[in-house]
C-alpha positions in Angstrom: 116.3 140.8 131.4 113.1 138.8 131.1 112.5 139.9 127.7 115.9 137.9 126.9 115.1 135.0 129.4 111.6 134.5 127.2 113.8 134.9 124.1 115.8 132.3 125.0 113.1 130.1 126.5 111.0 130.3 122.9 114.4 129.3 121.0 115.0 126.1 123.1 111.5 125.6 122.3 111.6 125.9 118.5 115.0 123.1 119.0 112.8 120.7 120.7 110.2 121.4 118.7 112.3 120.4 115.7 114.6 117.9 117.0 112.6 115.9 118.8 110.0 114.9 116.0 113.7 113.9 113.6 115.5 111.9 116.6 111.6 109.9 116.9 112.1 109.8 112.9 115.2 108.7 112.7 114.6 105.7 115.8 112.2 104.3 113.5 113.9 104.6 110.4 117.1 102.8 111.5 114.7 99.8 113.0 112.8 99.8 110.0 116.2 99.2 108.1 117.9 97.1 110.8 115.1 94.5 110.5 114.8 95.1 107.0 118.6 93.5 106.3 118.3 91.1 109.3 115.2 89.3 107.5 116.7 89.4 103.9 121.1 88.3 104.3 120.0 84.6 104.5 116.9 83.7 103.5 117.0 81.3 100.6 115.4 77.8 101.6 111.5 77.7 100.6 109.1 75.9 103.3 108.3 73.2 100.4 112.1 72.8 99.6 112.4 72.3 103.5 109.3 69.7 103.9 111.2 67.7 101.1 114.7 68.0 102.7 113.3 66.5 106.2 111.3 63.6 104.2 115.5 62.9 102.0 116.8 63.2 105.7 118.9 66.5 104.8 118.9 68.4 107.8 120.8 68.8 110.7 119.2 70.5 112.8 116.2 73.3 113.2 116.3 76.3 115.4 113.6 78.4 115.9 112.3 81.1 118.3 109.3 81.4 120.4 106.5 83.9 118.8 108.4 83.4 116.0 107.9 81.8 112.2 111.4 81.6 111.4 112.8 78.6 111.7 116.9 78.6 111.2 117.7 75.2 109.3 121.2 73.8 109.3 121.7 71.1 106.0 123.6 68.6 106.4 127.3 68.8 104.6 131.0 69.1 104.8 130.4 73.0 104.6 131.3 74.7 107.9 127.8 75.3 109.5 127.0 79.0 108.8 127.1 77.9 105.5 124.7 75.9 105.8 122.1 77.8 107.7 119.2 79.0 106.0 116.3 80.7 107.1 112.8 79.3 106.4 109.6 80.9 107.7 106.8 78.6 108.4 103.2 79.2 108.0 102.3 77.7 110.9 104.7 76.9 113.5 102.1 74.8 115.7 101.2 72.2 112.3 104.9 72.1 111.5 105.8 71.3 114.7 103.7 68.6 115.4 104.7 67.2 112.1 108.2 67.1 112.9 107.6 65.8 116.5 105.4 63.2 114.9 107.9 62.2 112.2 110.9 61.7 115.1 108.6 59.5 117.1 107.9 57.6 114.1 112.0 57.3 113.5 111.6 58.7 109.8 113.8 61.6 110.2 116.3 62.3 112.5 116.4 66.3 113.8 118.2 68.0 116.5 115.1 70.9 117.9 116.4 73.5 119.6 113.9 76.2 120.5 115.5 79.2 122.1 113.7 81.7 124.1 113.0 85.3 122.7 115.5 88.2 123.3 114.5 90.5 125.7 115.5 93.7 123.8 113.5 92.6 121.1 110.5 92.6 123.7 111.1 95.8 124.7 111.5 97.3 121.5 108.3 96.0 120.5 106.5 97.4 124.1 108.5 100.9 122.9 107.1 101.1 119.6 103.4 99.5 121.1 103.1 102.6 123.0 104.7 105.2 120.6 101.6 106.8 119.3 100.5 107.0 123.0 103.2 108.6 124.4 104.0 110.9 121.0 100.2 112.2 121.5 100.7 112.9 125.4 104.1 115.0 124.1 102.0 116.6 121.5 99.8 117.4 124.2 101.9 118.8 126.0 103.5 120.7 123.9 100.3 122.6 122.5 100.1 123.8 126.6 103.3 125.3 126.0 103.0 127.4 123.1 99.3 128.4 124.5 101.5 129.7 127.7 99.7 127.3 130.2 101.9 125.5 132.7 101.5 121.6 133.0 
């Protein structure tokens, strides 16, 4: 009866032992991919083309994200507005900004700023994936004690 018991115990163990390292795989894979496609499905606008379109007086509006270099720019157009949006990343956000602030004061362009606050999922994630190698070590760990036969 205990022989089976430690049969059963040692097959569970092989599972986790292969499952776990696939499903930690596979997380990272599909964010990999997810942010991958996210970046790429409307990015088109170049930071010079967008530095000439403010000084013309062609945009809209800018939205951008805090912690972020991406800066979403709506042209202006007839075109309904998500087909205007384009995604330009800025160098840096802190130059750019004061540039366009500066350039409003001055009543050269005129730019609706919105600047939205990061998502909190997306904080998470990044805290997740932060600690990863810390907490797949610690499982390693752990892990090893079992197939010595030492309890944790």
């Amino acid at each position: 009866m205990a022989d089976n018991n430690n049969k059963n115990k040692k097959k569970n163990d092989k599972k986790f032992l292969i499952i776990f390292p696939i499903l930690i795989i596979a997380i990272i894979a599909s964010f990999v991919v997810y942010s991958h496609f996210e970046k790429k499905e409307d990015e088109k606008l170049s930071y010079d083309k967008l530095m000439v379109s403010l000084q013309k007086n062609e945009v809209e509006k800018l939205e951008m994200e805090t912690g972020s270099t991406a800066v979403k720019v709506v042209l202006k157009g007839e075109k309904p507005e998500k087909e205007r949006t384009e995604t330009v990343n800025v160098p840096s956000l802190q130059a750019f900004m004061e540039w366009v602030n500066e350039k409003i004061d001055n009543k050269e362009i005129e730019v609706e700023l919105i600047q939205n606050s990061p998502n909190a999922f997306i904080g998470v994630l990044e805290n997740v994936f932060a600690y990863l190698p810390t907490i797949l070590l610690i499982t390693l760990i752990i892990l090893i004690f079992k197939m010595q036969g030492l309890r944790w």
